[in-house]
py3Dmol code that shows the C-alpha trace and the ligand (Angstrom):
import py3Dmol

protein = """\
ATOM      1  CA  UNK A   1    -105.089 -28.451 107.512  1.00  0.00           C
ATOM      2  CA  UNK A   2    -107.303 -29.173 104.730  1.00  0.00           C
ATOM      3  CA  UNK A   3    -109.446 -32.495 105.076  1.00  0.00           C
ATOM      4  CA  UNK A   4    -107.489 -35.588 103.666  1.00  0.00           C
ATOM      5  CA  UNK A   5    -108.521 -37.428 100.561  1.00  0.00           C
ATOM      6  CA  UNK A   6    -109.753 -40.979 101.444  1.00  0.00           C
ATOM      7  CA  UNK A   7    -110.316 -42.092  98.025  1.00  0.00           C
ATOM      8  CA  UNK A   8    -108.763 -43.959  95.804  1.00  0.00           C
ATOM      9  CA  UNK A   9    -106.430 -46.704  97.001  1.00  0.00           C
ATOM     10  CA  UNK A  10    -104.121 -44.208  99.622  1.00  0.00           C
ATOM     11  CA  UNK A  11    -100.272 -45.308 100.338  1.00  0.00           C
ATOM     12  CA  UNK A  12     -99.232 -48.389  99.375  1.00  0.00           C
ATOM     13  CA  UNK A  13     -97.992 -50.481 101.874  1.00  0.00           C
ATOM     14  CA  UNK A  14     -94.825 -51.166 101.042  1.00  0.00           C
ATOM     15  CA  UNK A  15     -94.171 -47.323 101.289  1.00  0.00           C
ATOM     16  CA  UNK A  16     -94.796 -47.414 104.896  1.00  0.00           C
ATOM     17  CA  UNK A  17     -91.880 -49.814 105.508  1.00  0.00           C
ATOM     18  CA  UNK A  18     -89.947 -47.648 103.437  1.00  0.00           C
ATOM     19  CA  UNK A  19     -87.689 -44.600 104.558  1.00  0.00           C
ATOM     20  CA  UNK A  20     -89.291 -42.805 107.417  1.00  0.00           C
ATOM     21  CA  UNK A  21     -91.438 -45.378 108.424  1.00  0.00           C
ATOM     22  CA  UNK A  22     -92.585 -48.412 110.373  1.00  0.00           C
ATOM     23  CA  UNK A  23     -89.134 -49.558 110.628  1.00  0.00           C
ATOM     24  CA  UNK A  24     -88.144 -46.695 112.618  1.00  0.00           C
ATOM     25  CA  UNK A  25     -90.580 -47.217 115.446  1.00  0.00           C
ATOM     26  CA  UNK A  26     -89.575 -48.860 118.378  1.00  0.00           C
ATOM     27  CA  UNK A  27     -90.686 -52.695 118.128  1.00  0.00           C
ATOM     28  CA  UNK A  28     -91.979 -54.216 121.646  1.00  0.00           C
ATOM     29  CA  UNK A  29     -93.702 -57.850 122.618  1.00  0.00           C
ATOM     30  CA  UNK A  30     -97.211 -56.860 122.942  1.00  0.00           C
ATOM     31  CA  UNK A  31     -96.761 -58.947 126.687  1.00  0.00           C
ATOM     32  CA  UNK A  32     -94.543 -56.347 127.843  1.00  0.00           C
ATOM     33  CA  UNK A  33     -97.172 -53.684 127.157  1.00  0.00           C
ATOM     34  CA  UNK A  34    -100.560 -55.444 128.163  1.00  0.00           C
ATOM     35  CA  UNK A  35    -103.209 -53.457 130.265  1.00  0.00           C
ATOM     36  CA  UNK A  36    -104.065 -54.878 133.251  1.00  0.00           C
ATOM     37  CA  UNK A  37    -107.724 -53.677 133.441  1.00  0.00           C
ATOM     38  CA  UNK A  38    -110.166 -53.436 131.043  1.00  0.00           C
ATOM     39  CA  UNK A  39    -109.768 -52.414 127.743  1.00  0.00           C
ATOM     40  CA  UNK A  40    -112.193 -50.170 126.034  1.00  0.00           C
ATOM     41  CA  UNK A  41    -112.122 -50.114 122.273  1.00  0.00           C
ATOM     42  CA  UNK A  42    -113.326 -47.189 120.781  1.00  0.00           C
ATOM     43  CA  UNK A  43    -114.644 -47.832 117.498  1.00  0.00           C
ATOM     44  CA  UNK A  44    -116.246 -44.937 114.947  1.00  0.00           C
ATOM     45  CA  UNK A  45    -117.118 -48.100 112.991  1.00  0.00           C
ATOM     46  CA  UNK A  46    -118.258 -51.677 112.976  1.00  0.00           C
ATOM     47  CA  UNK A  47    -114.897 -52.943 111.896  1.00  0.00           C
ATOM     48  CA  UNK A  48    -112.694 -50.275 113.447  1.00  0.00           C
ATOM     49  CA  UNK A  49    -111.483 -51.923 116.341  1.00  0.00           C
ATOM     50  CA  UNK A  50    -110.689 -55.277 114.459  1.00  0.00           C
ATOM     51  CA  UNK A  51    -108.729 -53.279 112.176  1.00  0.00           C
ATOM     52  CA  UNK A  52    -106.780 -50.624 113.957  1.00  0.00           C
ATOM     53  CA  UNK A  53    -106.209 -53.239 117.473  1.00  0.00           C
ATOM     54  CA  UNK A  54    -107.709 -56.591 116.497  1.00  0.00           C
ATOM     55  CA  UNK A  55    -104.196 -58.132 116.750  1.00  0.00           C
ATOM     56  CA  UNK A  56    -103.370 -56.561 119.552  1.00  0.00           C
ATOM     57  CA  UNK A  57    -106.592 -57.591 121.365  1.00  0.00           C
ATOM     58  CA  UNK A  58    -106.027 -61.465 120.092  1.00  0.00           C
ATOM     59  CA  UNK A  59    -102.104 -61.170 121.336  1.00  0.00           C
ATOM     60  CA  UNK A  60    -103.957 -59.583 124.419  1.00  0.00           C
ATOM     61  CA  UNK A  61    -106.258 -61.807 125.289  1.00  0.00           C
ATOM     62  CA  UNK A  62    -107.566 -59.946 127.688  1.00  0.00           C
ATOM     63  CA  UNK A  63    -110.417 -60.823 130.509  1.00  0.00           C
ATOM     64  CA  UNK A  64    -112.226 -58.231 129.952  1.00  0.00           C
ATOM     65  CA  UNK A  65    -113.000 -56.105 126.602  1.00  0.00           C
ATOM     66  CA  UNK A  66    -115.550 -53.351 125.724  1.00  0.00           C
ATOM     67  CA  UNK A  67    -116.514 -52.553 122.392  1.00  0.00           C
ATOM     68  CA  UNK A  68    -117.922 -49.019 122.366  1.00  0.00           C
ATOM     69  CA  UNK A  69    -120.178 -48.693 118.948  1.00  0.00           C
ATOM     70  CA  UNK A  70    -119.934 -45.073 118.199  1.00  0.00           C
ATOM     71  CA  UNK A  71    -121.895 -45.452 115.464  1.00  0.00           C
ATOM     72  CA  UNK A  72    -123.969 -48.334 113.589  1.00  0.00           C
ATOM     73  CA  UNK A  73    -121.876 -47.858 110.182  1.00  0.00           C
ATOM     74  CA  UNK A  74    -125.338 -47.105 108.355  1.00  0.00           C
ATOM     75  CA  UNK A  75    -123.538 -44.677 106.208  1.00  0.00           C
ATOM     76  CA  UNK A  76    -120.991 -47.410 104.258  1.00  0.00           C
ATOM     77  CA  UNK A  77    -122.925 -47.447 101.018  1.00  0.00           C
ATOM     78  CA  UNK A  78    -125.145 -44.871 100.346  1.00  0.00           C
ATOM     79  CA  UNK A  79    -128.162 -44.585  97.600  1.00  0.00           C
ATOM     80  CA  UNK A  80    -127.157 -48.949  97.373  1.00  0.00           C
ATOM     81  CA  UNK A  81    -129.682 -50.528  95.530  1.00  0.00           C
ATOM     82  CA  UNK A  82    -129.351 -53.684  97.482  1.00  0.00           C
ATOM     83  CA  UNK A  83    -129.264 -53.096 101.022  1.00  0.00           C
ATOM     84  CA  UNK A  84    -131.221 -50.030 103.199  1.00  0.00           C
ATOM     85  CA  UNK A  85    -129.555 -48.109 105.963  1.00  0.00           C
ATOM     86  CA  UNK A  86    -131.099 -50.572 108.180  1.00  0.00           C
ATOM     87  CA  UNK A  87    -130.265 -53.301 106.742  1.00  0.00           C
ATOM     88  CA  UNK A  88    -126.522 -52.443 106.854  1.00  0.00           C
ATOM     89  CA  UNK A  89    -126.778 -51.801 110.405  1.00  0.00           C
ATOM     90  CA  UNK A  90    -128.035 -55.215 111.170  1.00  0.00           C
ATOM     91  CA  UNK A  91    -125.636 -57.294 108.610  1.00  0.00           C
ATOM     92  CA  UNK A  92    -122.781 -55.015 109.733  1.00  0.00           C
ATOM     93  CA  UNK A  93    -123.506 -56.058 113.858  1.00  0.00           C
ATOM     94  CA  UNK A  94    -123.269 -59.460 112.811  1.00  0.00           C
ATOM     95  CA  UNK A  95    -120.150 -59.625 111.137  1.00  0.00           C
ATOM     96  CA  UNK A  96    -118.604 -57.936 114.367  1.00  0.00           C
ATOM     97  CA  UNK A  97    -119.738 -60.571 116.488  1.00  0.00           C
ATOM     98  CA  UNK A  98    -118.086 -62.659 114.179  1.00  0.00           C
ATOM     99  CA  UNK A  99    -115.433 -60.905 113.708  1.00  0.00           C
ATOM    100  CA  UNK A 100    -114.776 -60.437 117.515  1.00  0.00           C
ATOM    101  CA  UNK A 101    -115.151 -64.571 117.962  1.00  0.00           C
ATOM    102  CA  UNK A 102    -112.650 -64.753 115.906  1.00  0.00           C
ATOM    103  CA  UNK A 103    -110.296 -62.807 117.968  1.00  0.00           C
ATOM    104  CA  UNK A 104    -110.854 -65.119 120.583  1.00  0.00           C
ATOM    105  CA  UNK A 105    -111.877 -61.592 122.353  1.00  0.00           C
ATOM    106  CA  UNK A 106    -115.167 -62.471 124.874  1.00  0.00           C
ATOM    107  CA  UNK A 107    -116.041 -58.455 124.023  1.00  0.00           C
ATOM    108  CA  UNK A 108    -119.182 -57.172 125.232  1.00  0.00           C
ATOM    109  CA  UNK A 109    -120.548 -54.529 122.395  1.00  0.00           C
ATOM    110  CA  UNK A 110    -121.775 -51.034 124.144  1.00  0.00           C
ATOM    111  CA  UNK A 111    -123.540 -49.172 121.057  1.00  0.00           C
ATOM    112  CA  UNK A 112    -123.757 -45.013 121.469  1.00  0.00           C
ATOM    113  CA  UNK A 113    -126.075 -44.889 118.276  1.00  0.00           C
ATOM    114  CA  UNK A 114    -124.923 -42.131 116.789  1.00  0.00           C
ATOM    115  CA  UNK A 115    -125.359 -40.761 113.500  1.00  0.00           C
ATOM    116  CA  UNK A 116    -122.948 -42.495 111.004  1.00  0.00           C
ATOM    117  CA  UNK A 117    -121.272 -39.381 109.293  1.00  0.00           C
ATOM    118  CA  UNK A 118    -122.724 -37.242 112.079  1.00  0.00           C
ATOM    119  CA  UNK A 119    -120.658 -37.823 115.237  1.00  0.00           C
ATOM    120  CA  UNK A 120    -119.720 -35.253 117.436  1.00  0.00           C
ATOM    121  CA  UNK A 121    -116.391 -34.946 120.350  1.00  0.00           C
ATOM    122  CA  UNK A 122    -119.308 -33.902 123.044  1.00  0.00           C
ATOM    123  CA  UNK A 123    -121.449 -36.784 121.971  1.00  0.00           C
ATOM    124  CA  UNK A 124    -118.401 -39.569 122.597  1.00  0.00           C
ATOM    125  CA  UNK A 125    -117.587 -37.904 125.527  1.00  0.00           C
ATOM    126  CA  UNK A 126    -120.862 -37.913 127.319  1.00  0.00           C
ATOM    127  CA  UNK A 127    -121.597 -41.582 125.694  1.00  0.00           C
ATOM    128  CA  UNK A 128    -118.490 -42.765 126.801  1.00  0.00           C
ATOM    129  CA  UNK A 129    -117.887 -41.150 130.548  1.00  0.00           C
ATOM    130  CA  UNK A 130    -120.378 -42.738 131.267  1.00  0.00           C
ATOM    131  CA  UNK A 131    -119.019 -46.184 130.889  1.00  0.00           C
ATOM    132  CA  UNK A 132    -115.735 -45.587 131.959  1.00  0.00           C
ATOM    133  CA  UNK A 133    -114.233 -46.668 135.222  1.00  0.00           C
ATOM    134  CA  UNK A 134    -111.024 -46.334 137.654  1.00  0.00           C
ATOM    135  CA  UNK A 135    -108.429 -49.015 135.509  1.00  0.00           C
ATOM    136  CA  UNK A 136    -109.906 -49.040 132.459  1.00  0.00           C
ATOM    137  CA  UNK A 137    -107.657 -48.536 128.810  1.00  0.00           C
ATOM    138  CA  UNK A 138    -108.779 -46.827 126.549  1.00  0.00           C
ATOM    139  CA  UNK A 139    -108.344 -47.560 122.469  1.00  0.00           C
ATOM    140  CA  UNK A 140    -109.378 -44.675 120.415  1.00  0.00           C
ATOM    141  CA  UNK A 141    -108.095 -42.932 117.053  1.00  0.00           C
ATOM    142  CA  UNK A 142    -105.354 -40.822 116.828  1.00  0.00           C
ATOM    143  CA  UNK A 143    -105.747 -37.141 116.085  1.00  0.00           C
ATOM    144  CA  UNK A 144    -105.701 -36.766 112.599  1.00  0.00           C
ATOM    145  CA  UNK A 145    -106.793 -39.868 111.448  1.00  0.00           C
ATOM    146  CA  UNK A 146    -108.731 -38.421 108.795  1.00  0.00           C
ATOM    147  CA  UNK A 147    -111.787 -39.915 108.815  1.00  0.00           C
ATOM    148  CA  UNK A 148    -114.425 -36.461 110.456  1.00  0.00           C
ATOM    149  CA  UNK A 149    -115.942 -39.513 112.218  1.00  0.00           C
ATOM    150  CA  UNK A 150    -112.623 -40.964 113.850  1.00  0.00           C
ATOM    151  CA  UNK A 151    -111.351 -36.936 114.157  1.00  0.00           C
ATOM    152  CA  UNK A 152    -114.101 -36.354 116.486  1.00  0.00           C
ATOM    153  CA  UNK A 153    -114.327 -39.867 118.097  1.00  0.00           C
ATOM    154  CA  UNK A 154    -110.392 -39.118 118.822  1.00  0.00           C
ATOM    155  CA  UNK A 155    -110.950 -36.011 120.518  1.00  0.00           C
ATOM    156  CA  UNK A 156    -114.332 -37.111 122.364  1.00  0.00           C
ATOM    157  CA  UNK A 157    -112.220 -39.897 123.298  1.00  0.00           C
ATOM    158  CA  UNK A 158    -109.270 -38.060 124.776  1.00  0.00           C
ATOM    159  CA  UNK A 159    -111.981 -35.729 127.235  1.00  0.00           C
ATOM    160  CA  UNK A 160    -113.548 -38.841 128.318  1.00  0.00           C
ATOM    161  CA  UNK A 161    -110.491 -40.594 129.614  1.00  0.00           C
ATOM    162  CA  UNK A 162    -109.746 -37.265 130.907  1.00  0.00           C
ATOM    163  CA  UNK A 163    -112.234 -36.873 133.105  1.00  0.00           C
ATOM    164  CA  UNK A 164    -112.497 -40.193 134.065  1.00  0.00           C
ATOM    165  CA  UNK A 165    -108.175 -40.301 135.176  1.00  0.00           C
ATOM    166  CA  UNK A 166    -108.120 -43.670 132.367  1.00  0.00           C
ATOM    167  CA  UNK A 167    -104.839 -44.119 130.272  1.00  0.00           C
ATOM    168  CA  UNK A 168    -105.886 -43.230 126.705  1.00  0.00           C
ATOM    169  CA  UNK A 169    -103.691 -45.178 123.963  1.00  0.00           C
ATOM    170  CA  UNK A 170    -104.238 -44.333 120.222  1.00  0.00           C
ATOM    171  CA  UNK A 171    -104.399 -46.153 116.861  1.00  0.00           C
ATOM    172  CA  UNK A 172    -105.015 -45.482 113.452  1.00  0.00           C
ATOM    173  CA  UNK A 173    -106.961 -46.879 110.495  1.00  0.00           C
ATOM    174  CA  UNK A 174    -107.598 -44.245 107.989  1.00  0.00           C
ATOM    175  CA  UNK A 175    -103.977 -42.010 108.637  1.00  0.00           C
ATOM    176  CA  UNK A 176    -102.500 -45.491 106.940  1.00  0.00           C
ATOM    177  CA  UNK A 177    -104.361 -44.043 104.237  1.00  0.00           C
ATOM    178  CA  UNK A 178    -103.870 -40.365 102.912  1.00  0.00           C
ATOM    179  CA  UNK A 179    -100.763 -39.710 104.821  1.00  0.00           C
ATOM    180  CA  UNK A 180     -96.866 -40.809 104.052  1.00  0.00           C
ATOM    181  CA  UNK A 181     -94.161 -41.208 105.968  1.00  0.00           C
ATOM    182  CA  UNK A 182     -92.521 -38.413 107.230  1.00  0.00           C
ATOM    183  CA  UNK A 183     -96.648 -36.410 107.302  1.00  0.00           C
ATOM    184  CA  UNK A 184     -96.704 -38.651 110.850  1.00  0.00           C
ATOM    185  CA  UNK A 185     -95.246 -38.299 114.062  1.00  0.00           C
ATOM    186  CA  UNK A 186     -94.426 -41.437 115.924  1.00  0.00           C
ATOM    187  CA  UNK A 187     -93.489 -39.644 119.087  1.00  0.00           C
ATOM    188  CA  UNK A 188     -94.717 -42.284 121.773  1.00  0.00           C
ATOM    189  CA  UNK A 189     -95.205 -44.855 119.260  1.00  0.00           C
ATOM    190  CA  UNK A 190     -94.427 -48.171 119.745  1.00  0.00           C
ATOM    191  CA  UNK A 191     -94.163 -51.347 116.844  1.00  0.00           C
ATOM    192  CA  UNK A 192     -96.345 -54.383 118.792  1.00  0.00           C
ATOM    193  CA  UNK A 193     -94.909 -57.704 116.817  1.00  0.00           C
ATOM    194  CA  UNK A 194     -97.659 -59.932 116.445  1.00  0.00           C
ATOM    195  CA  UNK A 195     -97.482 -63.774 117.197  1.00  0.00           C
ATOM    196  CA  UNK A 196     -98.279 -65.929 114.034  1.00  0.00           C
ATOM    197  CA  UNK A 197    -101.823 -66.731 115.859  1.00  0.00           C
ATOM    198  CA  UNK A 198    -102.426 -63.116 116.315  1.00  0.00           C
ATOM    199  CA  UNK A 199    -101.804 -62.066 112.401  1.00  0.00           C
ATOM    200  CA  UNK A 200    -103.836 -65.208 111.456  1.00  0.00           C
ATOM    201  CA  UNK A 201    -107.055 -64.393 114.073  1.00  0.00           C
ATOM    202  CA  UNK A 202    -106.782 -60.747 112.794  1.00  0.00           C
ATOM    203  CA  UNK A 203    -107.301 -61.970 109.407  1.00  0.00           C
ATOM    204  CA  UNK A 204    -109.813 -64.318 109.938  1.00  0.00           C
ATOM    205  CA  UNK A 205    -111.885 -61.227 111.518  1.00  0.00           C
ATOM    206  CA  UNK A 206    -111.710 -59.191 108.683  1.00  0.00           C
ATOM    207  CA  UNK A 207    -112.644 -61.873 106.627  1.00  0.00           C
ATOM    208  CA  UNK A 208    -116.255 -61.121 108.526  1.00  0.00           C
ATOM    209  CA  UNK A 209    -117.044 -57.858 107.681  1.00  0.00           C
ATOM    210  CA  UNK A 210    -118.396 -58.721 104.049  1.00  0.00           C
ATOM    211  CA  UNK A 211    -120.428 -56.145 103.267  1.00  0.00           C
ATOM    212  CA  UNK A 212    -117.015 -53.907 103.439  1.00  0.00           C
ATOM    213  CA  UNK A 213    -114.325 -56.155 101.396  1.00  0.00           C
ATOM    214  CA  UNK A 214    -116.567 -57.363  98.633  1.00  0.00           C
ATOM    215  CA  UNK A 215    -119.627 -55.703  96.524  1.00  0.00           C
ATOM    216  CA  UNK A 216    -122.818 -55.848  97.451  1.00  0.00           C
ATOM    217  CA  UNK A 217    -123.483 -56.225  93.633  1.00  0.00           C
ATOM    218  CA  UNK A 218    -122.391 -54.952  90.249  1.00  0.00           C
ATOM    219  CA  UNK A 219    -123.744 -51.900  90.785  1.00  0.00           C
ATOM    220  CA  UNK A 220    -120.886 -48.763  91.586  1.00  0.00           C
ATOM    221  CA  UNK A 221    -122.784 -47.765  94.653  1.00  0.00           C
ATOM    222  CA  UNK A 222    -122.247 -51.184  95.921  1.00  0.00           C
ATOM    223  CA  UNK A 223    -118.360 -51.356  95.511  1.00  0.00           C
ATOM    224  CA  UNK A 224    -116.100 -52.603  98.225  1.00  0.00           C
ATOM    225  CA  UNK A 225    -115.710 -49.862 101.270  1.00  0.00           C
ATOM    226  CA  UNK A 226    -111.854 -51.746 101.914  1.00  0.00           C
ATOM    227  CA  UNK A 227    -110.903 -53.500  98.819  1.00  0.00           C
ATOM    228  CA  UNK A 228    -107.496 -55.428  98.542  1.00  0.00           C
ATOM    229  CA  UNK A 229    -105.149 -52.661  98.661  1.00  0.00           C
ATOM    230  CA  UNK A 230    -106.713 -51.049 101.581  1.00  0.00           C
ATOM    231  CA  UNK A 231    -106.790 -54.080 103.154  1.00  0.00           C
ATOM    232  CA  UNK A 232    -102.871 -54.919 102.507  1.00  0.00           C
ATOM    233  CA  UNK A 233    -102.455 -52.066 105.154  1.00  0.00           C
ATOM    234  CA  UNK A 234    -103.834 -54.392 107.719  1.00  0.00           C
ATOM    235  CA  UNK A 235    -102.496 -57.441 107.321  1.00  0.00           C
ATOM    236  CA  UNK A 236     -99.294 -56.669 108.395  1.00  0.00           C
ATOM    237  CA  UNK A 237     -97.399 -58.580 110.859  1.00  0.00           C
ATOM    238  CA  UNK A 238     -97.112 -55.661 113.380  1.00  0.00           C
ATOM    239  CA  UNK A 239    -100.112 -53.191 115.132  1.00  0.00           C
ATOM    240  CA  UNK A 240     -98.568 -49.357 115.970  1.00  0.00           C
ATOM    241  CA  UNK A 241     -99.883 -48.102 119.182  1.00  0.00           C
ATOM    242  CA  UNK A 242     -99.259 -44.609 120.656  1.00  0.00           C
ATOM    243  CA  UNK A 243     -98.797 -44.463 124.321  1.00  0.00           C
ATOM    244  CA  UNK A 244     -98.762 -43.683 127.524  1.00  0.00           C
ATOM    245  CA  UNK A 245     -96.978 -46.801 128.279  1.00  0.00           C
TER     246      UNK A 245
END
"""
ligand_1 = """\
1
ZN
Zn -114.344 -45.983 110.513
"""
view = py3Dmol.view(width=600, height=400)
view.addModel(protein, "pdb")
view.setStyle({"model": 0}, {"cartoon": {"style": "trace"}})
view.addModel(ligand_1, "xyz")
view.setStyle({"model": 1}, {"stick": {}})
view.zoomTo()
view.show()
């Protein structure tokens, strides 16, 4: 398969509750499908795991959540005139503390530090076996999400839990993007219907990642990683979740 186009503004939302799509995927309370361990969020990206599971995790609410930073999301804006690579990294772990208090999700943050547009399946699999224990759930991409970073985070992912006898369950961020329905398979899929306090905490969250929804100036190297219409894709009322269940 050739690599999927992640620019522009992808599928509009409403085309994903069209024919083919969301509406045909089996809708559950996200109570009836809670973990009862751990859960470890797998996140390419600071801002990943609020926006592929962060209403999930608020519906969740569970006891115990780990964050595992694949990478420190240096790579969002590159040759920006206003902030450095290390700069990003900094504002970028602040606004998922917030992001994560807004949850209402007491997450600890585990970072692997690896290269932003440089990760590696071996890399997340060593990084993350080693954090992994009997009971956790794991969060992690789903193959083909589109994104090289998520496509090998997804597969280190999958080895990990493997190896360590975890239940792996997959979402997706960027497959919302380049693909349509009917490109996606929704074998094992299941529709988690947010509460109201869920939707609004999820929001809230990505409210905090501001160096991703708005520009960091005027300047095109500075534009908005997830403007508006990206963003319409998650703040929908409903998370999809691939199983085992
Ligand atoms: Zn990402």
């Amino acid at each position: 398969m050739t690599a999927p186009s992640l620019k522009g503004l992808g599928t509009p939302e409403d085309v994903w509750w069209g024919p083919g799509g969301l509406d045909a995927v089996p809708a559950v309370d996200p109570a009836t499908v809670r973990p009862t361990g751990r859960v470890v969020v797998v996140a390419p990206h600071p801002d990943d795991e609020v926006l592929g599971v962060g209403g999930t995790l608020a519906a969740w609410a569970p006891d115990d959540v780990l964050v595992v930073a694949v990478t420190d999301g240096e790579g969002s804006h590159p040759g920006s005139p206003t902030l450095t690579p290390a700069q990003l990294v900094e504002r970028r772990a602040g606004e998922r503390r917030a992001a994560l208090a807004a949850l209402g999700v007491p997450a600890r943050v585990h970072r692997l530090g690896l290269p932003d547009a440089g990760v590696t399946a071996a890399d997340v699999a060593h990084g993350l076996g080693a954090v992994l224990r009997a009971g956790d759930t794991v969060l992690a991409p789903v193959a083909d999400d589109g994104h090289p970073d998520h496509d090998a985070v997804s597969a280190g992912a999958g080895l990990a839990a493997d190896r360590a006898g975890v239940a792996c369950r997959r979402y997706a961020v960027w497959l919302w993007h380049w693909a349509r329905p009917g490109q996606v398979s929704f074998d094992g899929a299941r529709r988690l219907v947010l509460p109201g306090g869920a939707v609004a905490a999820k929001s809230a969250a990505i409210a905090c990642f501001t160096t991703q929804i708005a520009p960091l100036s005027d300047d095109p190297r500075d534009a908005p990683v997830l403007p508006d219409a990206v963003l319409a894709r998650f703040r929908r009322d409903t998370e999809i979740l691939w199983g085992p269940w």
